[in-house]
N, C-alpha and C positions, 0 to 999 in steps of 0.2 A: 650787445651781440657783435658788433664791429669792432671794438676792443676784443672780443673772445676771438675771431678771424683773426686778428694782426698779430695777439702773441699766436698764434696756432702758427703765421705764418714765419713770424721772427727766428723761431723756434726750430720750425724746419730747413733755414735757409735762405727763404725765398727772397725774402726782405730784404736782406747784408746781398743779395748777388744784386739786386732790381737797384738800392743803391748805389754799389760801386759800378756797376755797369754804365748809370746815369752817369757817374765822374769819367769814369773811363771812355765815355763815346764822346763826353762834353768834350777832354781834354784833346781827344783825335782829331774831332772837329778844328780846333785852334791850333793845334800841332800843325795840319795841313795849308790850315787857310795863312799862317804866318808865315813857313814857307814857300809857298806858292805867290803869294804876296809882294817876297822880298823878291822872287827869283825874277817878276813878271817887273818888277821897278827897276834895277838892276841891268836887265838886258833890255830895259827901253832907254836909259839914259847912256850907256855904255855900246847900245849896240852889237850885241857880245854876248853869248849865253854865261852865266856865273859857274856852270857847272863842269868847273875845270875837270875834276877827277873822271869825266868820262871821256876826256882829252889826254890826258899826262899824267892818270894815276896806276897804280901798280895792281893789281888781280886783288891783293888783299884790303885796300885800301877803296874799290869799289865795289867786293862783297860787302864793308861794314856800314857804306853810306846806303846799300840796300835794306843789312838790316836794322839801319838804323828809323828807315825810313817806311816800313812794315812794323814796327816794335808798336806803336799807338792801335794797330789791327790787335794783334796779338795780345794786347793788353786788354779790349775789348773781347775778345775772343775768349780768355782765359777768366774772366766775372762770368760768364757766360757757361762757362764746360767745368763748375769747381769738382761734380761729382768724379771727374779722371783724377788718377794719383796726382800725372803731374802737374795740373791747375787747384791744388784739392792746398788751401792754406791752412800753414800750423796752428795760426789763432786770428782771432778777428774780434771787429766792435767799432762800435759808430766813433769812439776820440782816437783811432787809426785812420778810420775812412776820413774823417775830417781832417786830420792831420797832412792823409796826402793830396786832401783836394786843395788845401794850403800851399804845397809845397809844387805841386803841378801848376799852379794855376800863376804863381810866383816864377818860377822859370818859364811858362811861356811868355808871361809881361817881359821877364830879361831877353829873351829871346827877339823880341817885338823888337824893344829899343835899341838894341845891339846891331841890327840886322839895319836899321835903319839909320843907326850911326853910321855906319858902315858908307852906306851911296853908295857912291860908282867902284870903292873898293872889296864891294861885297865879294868873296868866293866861295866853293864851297870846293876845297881841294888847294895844292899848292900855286898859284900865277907866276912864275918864272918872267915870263914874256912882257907881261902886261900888269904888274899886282895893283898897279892902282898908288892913290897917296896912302901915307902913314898915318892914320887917326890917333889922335890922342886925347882926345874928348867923350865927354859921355861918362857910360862907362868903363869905358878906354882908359880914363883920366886914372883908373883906382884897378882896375886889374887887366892883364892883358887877353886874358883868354873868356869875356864875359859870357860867347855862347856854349861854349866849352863847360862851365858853371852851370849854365840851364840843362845844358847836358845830364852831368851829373845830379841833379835834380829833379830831370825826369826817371830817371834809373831809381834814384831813392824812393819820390813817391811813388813810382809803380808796385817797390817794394812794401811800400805803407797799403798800398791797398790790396796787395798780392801777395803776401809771404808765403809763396809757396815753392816749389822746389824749382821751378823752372826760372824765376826769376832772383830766385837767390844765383842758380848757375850763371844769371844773365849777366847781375850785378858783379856777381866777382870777376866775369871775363870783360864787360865793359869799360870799368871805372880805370885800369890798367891801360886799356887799349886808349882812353881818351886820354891820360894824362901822356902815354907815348906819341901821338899823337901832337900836341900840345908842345913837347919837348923839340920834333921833328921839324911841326913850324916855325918852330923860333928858331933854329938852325938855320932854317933857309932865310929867312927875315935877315938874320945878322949878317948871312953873304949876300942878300938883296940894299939893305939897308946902312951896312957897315954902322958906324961910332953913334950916327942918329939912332939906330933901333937896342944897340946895348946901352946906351945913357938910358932909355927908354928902360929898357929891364932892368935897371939900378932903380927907379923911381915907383917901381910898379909891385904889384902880388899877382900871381900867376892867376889864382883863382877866386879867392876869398880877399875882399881888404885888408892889412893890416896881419893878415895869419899868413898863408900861405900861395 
């Protein structure tokens, strides 16, 4: 009888949203607690809030760390409402959902370590004034942009457990936005840093080891 309940329920839905939901709130949960984390270490060692961009960042640079920082809601929200168009995904199955709970669960460990490579250099926006030392350890040692990576990471698995129209819109206006992003930092690093930070980007891959 309880097998006859579970396909009736697989069947209708219930099941694929009760699971990704369960990854989607897991993942929120750790999305938050790891930024809150790094932000709370960061400004007890520094003294200093880390969150530049609500200091010296520009209109559109702290709408995206807004909605960067609402996207784990959203993602939970969206398991949650599939029967609307635009939460309603093209296709679905437990070696997706696994897949993105692989791939979420991987970028927030990089996110973890990254953050806490980082110490007292941690920002979240450009430091002009104050950036802190130059890391080259870690993850540092093999690509320069490691949180930038978890970034894009969470964007994919959202899309592994969400292929649905709103996060497809997400991922092609995000993954652009972070890699500009990324290009703008290093801008400034090279006029903060001069010969030490481009020797630095001769040795390094922006995002991935070894590729790119």
């Amino acid at each position: 009888m309880s097998q006859i309940c579970y396909q009736y329920l697989e069947r209708s839905g219930f099941v694929a949203v009760n699971a990704s939901t369960v990854i989607a709130a897991s993942f929120a949960v750790g999305f938050y607690a790891v930024i809150i984390s790094a932000l709370r270490r960061t400004q007890r060692i520094t003294a200093r809030s880390p969150l530049v961009v609500l200091r010296s960042g520009n209109p559109e640079e702290i709408i995206a760390g807004v909605v960067m920082f609402v996207f784990p809601l959203l993602l939970v929200a969206s398991t949650m409402l599939q029967h609307l168009r635009l939460f309603r995904p093209y296709f679905d199955g437990p070696a997706l959902r696994a897949a993105a709970a692989v791939v979420l669960l991987s970028g927030l460990a990089l996110q973890a370590v990254s953050m806490a490579t980082l110490g007292p250099a941690m920002r979240i926006g450009i430091d002009r004034e104050r950036p802190g030392p130059l890391v080259r350890h870690g993850p540092y040692r093999y690509i320069r942009h490691p949180i930038y990576t978890a970034l894009l990471g969470y964007y994919l698995g959202a899309w592994l457990l969400q292929p649905n129209p709103l996060f497809s819109i997400i991922v092609l206006v995000a993954v652009p936005r972070i890699v500009y992003q990324a290009l703008k930092e290093e801008r400034a690093l090279v006029e903060m840093f001069g010969a030490e930070y481009a020797a630095y980007m001769k040795s390094t891959k922006r995002f991935i080891p070894g590729v790119v």
